[in-house]
C-alpha positions as CSV (number, residue, x, y, z in Angstrom):
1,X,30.0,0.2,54.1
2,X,30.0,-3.5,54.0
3,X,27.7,-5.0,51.0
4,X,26.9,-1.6,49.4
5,X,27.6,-0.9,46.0
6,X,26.8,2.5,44.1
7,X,26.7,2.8,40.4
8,X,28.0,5.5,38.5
9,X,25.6,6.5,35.8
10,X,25.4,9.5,33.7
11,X,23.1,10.2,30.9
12,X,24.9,10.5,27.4
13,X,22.1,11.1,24.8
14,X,19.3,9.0,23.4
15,X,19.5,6.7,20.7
16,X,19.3,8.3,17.2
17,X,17.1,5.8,15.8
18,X,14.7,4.8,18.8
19,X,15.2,7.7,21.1
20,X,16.2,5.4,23.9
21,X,18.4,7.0,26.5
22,X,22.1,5.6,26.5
23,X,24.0,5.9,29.5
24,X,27.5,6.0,30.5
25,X,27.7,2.7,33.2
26,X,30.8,3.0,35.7
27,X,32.7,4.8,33.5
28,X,31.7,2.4,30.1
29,X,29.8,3.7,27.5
30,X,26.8,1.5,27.0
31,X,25.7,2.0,23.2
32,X,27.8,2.3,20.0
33,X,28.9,5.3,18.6
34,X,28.9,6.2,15.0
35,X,31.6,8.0,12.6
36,X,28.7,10.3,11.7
37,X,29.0,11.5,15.7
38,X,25.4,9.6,16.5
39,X,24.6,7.5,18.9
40,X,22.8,4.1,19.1
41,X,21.3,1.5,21.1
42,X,22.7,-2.0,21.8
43,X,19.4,-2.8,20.9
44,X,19.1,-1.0,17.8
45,X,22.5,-1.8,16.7
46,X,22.0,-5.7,16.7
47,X,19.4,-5.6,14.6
48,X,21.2,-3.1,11.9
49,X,22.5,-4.8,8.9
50,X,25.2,-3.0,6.4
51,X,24.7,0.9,6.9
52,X,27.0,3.5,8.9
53,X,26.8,1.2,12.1
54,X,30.1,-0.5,12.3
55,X,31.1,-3.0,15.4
56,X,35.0,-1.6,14.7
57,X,36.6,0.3,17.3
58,X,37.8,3.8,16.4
59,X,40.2,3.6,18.9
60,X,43.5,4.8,17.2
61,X,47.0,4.7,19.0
């Protein structure tokens, strides 16, 4: 189908700190995940300062 697009969007969890829901987007995870195993909001993460929230990937090879 010419000009249609669908969107792949499964719900994750909700944000531990607002309760927001955080969703995976096309196959990217759109919140930040926490060593702890929580989960935040974009949202909620820009506005953290110090704390557990990290902007460092865990990715390890």
């Amino acid at each position: 189908m010419k000009g249609v697009s669908f969107l792949m969007k499964e719900l994750i969890g909700n944000c531990s700190l607002c309760g927001k829901a955080i969703y995976c987007l096309d196959g990217f995870f759109n919140g930040v995940y926490q060593e702890d195993g929580k989960i935040v909001c974009f949202d909620c993460f820009e506005e953290i300062e110090g704390g557990q929230v990290t902007g460092e990937s865990t990715y390890k090879e």
